[in-house]
N, C-alpha and C positions, 0 to 999 in steps of 0.2 A: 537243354532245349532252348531256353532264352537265348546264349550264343549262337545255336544253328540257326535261329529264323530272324536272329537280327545280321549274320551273315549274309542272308538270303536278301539284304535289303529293308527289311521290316521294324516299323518302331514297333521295340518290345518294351512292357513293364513287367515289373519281380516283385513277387513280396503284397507288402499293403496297398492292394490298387483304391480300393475304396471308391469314392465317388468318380476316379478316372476309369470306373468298368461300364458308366453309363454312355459314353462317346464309344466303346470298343466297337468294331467291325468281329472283333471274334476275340474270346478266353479259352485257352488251352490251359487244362488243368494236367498238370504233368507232377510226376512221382509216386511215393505212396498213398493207398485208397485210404488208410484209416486218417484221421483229420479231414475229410471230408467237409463233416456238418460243420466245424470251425470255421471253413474257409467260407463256404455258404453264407451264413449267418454274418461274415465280416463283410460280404458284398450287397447284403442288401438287396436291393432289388436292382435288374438289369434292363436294357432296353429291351424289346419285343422282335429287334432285327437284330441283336446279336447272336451270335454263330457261338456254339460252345463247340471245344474239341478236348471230348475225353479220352487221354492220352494217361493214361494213372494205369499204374503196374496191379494187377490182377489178373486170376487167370477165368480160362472162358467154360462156361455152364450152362447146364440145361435150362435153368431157371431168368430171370429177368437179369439182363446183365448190368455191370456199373453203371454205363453210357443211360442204359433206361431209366436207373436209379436216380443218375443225376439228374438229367433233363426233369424229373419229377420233383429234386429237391428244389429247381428253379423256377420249375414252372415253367418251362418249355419243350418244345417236340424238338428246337434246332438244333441237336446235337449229333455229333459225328463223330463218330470211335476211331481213332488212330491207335494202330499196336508197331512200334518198331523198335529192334532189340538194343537199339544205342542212338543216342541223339546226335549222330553224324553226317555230314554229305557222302552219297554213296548209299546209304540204308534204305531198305525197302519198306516201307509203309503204307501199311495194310488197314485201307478205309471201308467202314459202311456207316450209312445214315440213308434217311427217310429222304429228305428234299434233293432234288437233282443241280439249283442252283447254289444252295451248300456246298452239297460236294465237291462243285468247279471250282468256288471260293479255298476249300483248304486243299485241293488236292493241287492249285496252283501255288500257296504258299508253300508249302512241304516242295515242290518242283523249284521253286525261284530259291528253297534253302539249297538245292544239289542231291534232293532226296528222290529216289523213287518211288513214289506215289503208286497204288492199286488196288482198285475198288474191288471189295467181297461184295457178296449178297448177303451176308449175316445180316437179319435183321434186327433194328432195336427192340 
């Protein structure tokens, strides 16, 4: 993921962002769901204008999804679910979330990575 969207032109960080997530315009949480609360708990608190993009491998349920789960472990609504089966240019990427100016925000980054970008209605 990190090399597609720094392809794409985007400064990206990896790993221990720490205090660099308070500046973020957006965190994309990518891989697997379990480690979750680690990662949480390492970022501390985030700005109120940052955009999360849950992008973490799980599958989809009737129940409250990850994307809802996180936004709750942060304490925000702004999160936007991307599901795409490989982090390539070419891939199609399969968005929903709640805010509309969100969504123009990552569904341009995923576009400027060479991805396919497209909005579901699956609600968070």
């Amino acid at each position: 993921m990190r090399r597609l969207l720094a392809d794409g032109g985007h400064n990206v960080c990896t790993g221990d962002v720490g205090n660099d997530a308070l500046g973020c315009d957006m965190l994309v949480f990518a891989g697997p769901r379990e480690g979750t609360d680690e990662i949480v708990t390492q970022l501390g608190k985030i700005d109120n204008r940052t955009v999360i993009v849950d992008a973490m491998k799980d599958t989809l349920s009737a129940g409250p999804d990850g994307a809802a789960l996180l936004g709750g472990k942060l304490g925000t609504r702004r999160v936007i679910r991307a599901l795409m089966a490989l982090p390539k240019a070419g891939s199609n990427v399969l968005m929903w979330g709640e805010d509309p100016s969100d969504m123009k925000l990552v569904y341009g980054v995923f576009r400027d990575a060479g991805c396919v970008p497209t909005e579901t209605s699956r609600p968070l």
